[in-house]
N, C-alpha and C positions, 0 to 999 in steps of 0.2 A: 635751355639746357646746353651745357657746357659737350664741347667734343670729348673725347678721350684718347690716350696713346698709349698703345700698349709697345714697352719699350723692351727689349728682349737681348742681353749679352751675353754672348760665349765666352766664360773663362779658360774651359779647358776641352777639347776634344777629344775623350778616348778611342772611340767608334767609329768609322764615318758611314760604315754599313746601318748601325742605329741611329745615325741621326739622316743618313738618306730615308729609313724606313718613317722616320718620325716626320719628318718633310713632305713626304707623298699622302702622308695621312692629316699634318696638320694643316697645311694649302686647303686642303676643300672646307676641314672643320671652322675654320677663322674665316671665311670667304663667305659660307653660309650662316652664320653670325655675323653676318656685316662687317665685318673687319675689310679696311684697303690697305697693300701694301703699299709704302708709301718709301720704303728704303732696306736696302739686306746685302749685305756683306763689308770688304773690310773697310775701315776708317779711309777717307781719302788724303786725313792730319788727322795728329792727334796734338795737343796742348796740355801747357802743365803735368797732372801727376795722370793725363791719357792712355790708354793700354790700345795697343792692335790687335782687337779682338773685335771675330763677327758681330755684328752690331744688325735687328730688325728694327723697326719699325711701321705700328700699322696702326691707323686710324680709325675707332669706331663714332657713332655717335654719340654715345652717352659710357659715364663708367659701368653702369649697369649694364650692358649691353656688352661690353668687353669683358666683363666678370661674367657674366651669364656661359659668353663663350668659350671661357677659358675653363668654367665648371662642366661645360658640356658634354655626355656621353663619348663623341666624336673626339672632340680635344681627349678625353683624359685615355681615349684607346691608344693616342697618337703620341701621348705619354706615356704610356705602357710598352709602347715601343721603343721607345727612345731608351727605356730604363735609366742603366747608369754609361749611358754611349757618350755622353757629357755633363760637364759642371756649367750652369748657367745662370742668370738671374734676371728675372722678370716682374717690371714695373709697370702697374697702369697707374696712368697720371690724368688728370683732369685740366683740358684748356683753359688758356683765359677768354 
């Protein structure tokens, strides 16, 4: 079974109050779903058509596992938190 990455970029920040409140909730939600964080905040380069934009990264073991936790109770409170405090866009990708 292949690892997975759940890759997570900020387009735009309206809020930083909802995305502090989304943070403090989604840290334990991804944490207790296996997820490891593995990298979070800005680009240290960017390349080609690269944006400087907050960039996560977390490691789980399986995509199931990373989908499981992104569907999670937990996660989706930590989304309802977050409402529209940002524009984001989040990828789970599968290791080789």
């Amino acid at each position: 079974m292949s690892k997975a990455y759940w890759v997570n970029t900020y387009r735009a920040i309206h809020d930083a109050d909802k995305v502090a409140a989304y943070a403090k909730l989604a840290g334990p939600a991804i944490t207790a779903g296996g997820g490891r964080f593995l990298a979070r905040g800005e680009p240290a380069k960017v390349y080609e058509q690269g944006l400087m934009q907050r960039t996560v990264v977390i490691e789980f073991d399986s995509v199931a596992q990373a989908t499981a936790t992104h569907d999670s109770p937990a996660y989706q409170a930590a989304l309802a938190a977050l409402g529209d405090g940002a524009e984001r866009d989040i990828r789970i990708i599968e290791g080789l």
